[in-house]
N, C-alpha and C positions, 0 to 999 in steps of 0.2 A: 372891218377887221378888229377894229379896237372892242366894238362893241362883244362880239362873238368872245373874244379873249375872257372879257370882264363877266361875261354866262356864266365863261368853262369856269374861271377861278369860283364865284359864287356858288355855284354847283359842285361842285369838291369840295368846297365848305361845307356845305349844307350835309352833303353826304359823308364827312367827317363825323360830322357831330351828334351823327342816327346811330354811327358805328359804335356802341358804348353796349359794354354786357351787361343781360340782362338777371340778374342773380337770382331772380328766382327760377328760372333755368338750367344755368350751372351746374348744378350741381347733380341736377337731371339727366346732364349729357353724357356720360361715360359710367358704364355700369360696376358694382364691384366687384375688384379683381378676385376670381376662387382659384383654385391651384391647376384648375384644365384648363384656366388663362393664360397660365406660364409656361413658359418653355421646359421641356422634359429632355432627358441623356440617357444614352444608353448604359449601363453601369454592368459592367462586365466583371465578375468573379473569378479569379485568376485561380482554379483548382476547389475554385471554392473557401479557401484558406481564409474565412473573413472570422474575426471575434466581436464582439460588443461593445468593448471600446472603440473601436477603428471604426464599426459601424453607426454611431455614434458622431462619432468627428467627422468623418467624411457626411453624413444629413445633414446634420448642424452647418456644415462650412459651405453645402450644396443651397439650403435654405435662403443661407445669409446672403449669398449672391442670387437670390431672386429664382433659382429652379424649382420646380413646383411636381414634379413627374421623375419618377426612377423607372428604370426597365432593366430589371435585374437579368442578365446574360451568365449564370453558370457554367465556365469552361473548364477544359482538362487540356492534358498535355504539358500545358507552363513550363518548365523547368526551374528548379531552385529553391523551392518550399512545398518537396511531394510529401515532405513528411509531417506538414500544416493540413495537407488536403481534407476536405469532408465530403465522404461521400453523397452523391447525388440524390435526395428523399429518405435518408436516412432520419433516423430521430433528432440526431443531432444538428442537421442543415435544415430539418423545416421548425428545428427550434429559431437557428438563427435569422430563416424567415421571418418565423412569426415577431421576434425582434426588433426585424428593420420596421415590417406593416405597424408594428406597434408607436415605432421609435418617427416613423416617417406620418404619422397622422396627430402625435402632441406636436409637429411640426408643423402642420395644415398641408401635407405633401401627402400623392398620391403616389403607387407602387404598382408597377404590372411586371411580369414578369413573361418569358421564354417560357413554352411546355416543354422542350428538349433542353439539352447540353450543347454545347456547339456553337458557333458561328451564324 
């Protein structure tokens, strides 16, 4: 029995000291992170009512915690700021598109979007 003990213990050693990383490896193992690595949100448009500022702050603040994907949801109905609303492919709402895409890739963030309004 004594002797069997004195194997295990030298064999746990031994297999201790193989367990050591190998660096030029390393660095091999895990690929670089791109923005269809990170997690994405649905980002829903409440009327529409967004400006460039606000658009702006919310990527920036989405960025900084690590989200890499927007999925832009244009909705109606809201109540509270109908008189913010921009209408749906209007000049003025695929300005503000163009905007976010613009605004969401000095980011390294991609953007997809809803083809309808809605839910």
């Amino acid at each position: 029995m004594m002797q069997q003990s004195k194997l295990l213990f030298l064999s746990i050693i031994v297999l201790f000291t193989q367990c050591q990383p190998n660096e030029n490896i390393k660095d091999h193992l895990w690929p670089d992170v791109k923005p269809e690595n990170k997690p994405g949100i649905y980002w829903w448009w409440m009327g529409s009512a967004v400006d460039k500022e606000n658009l702006t702050y919310n990527l920036e603040s989405l960025a900084e915690a690590g989200i890499g994907n927007v999925h832009v949801i244009p909705i109606y109905g809201v109540k509270g700021e109908e008189h913010r609303y921009i209408d749906f492919l209007n000049p003025k709402w695929m300005n503000m598109l163009d905007f976010t895409v613009k605004e969401a890739s000095r980011l390294d963030m991609n953007v997809d979007m809803s083809t309808t309004t809605g839910w």
